[in-house]
ROLUM-412093 format. One record per residue (C-alpha): y, x, z. Coordinates in steps of 0.25 Angstrom, whole numbers, plus 5000, padded with zeros to 4 digits. Layout:
<atoms>
north / east / up
Y / X / Z $
...
</atoms>
This chain:
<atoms>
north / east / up
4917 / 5094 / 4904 $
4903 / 5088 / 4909 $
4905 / 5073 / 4903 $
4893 / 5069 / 4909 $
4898 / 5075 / 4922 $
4912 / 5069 / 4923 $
4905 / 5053 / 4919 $
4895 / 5054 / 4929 $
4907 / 5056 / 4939 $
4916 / 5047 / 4933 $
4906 / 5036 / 4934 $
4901 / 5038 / 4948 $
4915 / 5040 / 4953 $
4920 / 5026 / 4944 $
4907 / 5021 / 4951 $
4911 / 5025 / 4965 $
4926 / 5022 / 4963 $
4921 / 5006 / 4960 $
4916 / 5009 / 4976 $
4928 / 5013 / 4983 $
4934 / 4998 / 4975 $
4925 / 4991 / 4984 $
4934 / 4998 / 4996 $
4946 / 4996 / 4989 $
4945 / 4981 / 4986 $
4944 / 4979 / 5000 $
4957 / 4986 / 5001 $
4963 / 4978 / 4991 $
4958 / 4964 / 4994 $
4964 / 4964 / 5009 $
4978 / 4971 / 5001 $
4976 / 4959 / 4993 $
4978 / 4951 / 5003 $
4986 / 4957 / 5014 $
4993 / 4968 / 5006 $
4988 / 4978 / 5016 $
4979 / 4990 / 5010 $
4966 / 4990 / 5021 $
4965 / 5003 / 5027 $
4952 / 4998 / 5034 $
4944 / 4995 / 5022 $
4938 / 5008 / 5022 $
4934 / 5007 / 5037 $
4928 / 4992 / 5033 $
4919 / 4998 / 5022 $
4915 / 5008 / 5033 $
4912 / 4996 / 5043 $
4905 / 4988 / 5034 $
4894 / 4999 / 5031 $
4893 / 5001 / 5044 $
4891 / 4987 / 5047 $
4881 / 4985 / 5036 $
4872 / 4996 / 5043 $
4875 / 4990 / 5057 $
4869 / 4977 / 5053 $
4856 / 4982 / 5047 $
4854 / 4990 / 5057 $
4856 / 4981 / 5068 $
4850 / 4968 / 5063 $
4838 / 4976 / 5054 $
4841 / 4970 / 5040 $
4844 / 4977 / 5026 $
4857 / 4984 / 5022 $
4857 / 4973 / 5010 $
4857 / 4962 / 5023 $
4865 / 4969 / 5031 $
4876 / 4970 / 5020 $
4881 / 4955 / 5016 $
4879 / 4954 / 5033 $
4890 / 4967 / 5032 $
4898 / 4958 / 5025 $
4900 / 4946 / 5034 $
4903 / 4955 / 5045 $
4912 / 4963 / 5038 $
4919 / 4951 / 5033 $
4923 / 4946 / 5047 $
4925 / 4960 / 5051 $
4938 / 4959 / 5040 $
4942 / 4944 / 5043 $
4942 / 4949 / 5059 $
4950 / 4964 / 5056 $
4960 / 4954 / 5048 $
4962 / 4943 / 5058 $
4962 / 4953 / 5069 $
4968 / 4964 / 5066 $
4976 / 4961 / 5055 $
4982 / 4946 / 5054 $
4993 / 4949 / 5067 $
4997 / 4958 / 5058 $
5002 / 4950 / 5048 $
5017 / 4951 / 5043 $
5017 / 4963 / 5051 $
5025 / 4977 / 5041 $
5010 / 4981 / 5034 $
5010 / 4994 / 5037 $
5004 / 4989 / 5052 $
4994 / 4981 / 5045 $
4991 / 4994 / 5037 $
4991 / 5002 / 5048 $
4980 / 4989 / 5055 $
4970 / 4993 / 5043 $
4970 / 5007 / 5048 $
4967 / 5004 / 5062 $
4956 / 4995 / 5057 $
4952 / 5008 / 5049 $
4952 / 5017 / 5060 $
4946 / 5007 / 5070 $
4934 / 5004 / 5062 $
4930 / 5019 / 5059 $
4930 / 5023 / 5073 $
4922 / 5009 / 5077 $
4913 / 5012 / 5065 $
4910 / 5027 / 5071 $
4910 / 5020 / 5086 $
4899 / 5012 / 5081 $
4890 / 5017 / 5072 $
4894 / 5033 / 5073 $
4899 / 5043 / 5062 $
4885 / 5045 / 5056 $
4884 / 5039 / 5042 $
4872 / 5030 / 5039 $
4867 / 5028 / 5025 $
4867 / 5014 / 5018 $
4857 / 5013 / 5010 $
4857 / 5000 / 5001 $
4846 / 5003 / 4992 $
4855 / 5010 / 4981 $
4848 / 5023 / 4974 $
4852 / 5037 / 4976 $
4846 / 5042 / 4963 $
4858 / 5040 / 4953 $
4858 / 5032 / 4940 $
4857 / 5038 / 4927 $
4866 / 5036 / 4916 $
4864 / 5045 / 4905 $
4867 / 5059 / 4911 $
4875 / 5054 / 4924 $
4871 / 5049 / 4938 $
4879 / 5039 / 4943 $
4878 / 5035 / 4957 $
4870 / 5022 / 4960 $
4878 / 5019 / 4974 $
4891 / 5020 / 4965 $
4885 / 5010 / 4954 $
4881 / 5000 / 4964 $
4896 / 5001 / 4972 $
4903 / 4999 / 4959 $
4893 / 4986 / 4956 $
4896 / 4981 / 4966 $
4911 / 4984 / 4965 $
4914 / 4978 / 4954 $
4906 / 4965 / 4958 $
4915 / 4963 / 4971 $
4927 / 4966 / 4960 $
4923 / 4954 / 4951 $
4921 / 4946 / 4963 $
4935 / 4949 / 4970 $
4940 / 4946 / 4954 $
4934 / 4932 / 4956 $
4936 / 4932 / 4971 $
4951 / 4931 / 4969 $
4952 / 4919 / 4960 $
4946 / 4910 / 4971 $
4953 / 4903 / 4979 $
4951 / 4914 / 4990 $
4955 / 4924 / 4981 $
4969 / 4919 / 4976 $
4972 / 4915 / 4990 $
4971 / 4929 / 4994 $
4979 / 4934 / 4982 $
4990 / 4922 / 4986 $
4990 / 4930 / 5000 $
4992 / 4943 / 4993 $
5003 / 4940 / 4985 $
5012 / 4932 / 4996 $
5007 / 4930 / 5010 $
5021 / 4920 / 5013 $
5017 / 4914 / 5001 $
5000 / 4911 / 5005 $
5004 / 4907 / 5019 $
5016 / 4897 / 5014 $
5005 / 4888 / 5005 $
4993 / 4889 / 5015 $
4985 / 4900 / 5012 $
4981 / 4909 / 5025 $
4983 / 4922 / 5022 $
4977 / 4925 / 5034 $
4964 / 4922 / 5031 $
4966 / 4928 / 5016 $
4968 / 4942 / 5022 $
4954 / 4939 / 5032 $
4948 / 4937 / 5021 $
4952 / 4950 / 5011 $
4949 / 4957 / 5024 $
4936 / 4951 / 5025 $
4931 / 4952 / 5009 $
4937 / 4968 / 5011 $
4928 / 4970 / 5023 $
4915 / 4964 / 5013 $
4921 / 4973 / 5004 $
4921 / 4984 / 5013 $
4907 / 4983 / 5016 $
4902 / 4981 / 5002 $
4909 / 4995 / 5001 $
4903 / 5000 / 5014 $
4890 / 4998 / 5010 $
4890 / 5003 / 4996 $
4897 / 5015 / 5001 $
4890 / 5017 / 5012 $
4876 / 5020 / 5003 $
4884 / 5031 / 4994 $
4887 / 5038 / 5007 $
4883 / 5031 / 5019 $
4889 / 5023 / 5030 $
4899 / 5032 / 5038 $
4913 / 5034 / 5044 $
4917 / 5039 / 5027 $
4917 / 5024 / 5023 $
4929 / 5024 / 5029 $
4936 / 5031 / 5021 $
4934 / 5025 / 5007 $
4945 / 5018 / 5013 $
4953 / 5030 / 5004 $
4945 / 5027 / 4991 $
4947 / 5012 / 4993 $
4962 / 5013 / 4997 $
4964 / 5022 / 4985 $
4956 / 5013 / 4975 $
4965 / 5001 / 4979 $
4979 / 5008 / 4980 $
4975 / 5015 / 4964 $
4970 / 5000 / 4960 $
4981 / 4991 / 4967 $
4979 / 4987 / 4979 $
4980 / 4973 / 4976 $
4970 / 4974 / 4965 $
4955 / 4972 / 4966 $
4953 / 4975 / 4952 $
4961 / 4986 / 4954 $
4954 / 4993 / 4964 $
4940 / 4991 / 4955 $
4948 / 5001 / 4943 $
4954 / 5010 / 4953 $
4942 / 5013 / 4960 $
4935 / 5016 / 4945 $
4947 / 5025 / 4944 $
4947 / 5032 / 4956 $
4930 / 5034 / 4958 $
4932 / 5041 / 4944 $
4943 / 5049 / 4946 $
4936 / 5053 / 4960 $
4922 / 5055 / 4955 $
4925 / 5065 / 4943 $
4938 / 5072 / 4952 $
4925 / 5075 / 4963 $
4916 / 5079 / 4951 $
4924 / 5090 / 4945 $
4934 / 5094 / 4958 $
4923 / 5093 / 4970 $
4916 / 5107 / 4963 $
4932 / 5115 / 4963 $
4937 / 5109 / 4976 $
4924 / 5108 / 4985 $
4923 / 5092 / 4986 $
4935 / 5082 / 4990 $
4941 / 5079 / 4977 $
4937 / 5065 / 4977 $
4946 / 5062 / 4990 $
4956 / 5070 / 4984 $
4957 / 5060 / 4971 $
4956 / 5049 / 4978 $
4970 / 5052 / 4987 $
4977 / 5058 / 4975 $
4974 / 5044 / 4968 $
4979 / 5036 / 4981 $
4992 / 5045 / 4981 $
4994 / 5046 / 4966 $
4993 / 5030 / 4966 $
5001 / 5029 / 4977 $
5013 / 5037 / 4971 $
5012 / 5031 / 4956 $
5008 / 5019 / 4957 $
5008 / 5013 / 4972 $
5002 / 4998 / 4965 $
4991 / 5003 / 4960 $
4985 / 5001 / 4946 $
4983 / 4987 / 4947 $
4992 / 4984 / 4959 $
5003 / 4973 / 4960 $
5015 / 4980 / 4958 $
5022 / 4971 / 4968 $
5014 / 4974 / 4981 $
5021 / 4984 / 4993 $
5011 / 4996 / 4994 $
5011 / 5004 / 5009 $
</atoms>
């Protein structure tokens, strides 16, 4: 066996799986909080590329300005989908409220393609193509800066929810009677989880969106995310950070070794054998609460 081969691949893949947690925090932080896994995130993270670019192109500024502009409007774009779209909803069996986060999936792919069409655009942020060297192995400069950047939004969520904010949002996610009977809204605490997983989703967006540009496939990182978040625990943030170092190496030396036998598709192939073999032998996740209904 070529050691050099299989580091180089487990390294970028552990690197790009730390990617797919900033898609599946998203996920989990609005589980968190409504106990409903969000279909939609992967369309979100498609939409907020696509609004980046929509707002440098139209007002002439820099991708690093249109960026945190991305954000505020993504933000509203996940307070208004929640108040809209989700909050009658409440009490209702949650398979409906499942079945809302896949309309709001499909609605905002075929909006995106209405918009700006199905040709992808690149989203260039300034990040080098020319790989870094360490020692013998190349490794991916795009996946270094995601998983920075992943691990930094990690670390602020671990702070984030010993605020106030946080713990109410944790009070919510354990019993919504419970929140409601000593004054918390818990209306507003699921706005806001969807709002922080629409930020997140842009943060996502962008960083993917310069590995393989801004296109309909954003989209479906929704698989990846979902899959990171079920193997994790879908109530656990820190859980989601480990599963995706998991799953990125498992996917990136699987595709090494099996793309050159079976002609390429292996990574999706890992990734839904992991979503089914977690599903079957241990529905909570890795980290999950053992005590949380799973769909």
């Amino acid at each position: 066996m070529d050691f050099s081969l299989f580091a180089e691949l487990a390294i970028n893949g552990a690197l790009s799986g730390l990617m797919y947690a900033l898609v599946a925090m998203g996920i989990v932080l609005i589980y968190k909080s409504s106990s409903v896994p969000n279909l939609a995130q992967g369309a979100m993270t498609m939409l907020g590329a696509y609004v980046v670019l929509a707002i440098a192109r139209g007002l002439g500024v820099s991708l690093w300005l249109a960026i945190p502009l991305a954000m505020v409007v993504m933000f509203f774009v996940g307070m208004g989908i929640e108040r809209v779209a989700l909050r009658r909803l409440a009490g209702r069996p949650v398979i409906m409220i499942l079945m809302m986060t896949l309309g709001i999936d499909i609605f905002t792919r075929a909006a995106a393609m209405s918009l700006w069409g199905s040709t992808g655009a690149p989203m260039d942020i300034g990040i080098s193509d020319e790989p870094l060297f360490l020692g013998p192995l190349l490794i991916n400069r795009a996946y270094v800066v995601g998983a920075v950047v992943a691990v930094a939004l990690f670390l602020i969520f671990l702070f984030f929810f010993h605020t106030r904010r946080g713990i109410v949002l944790r009070a919510i996610s354990d019993d919504y009677i419970a929140s409601w009977s000593v004054g918390i809204s818990v209306e507003r605490g699921i706005a806001t989880s969807w709002a922080m997983a629409s930020v997140l989703a842009t943060t996502a967006g962008v960083l993917w969106g310069s590995v393989q540009g801004v296109n309909q496939g954003l989209a479906l990182l929704l698989l990846k995310g979902l899959t990171v978040a079920v193997l994790g625990g879908l109530d656990s943030i820190g859980g989601a950070i480990l599963a995706s170092l998991l799953l990125g190496l498992l996917e990136g030396v699987a595709s090494g070794y099996l793309d050159p036998l079976v002609g390429g598709g292996s990574r999706e192939l890992v990734v839904a054998a992991t979503l089914i073999l977690t599903i079957m032998i241990r529905p909570h996740g890795l980290f999950g609460r053992h005590d949380i209904e799973r769909i």
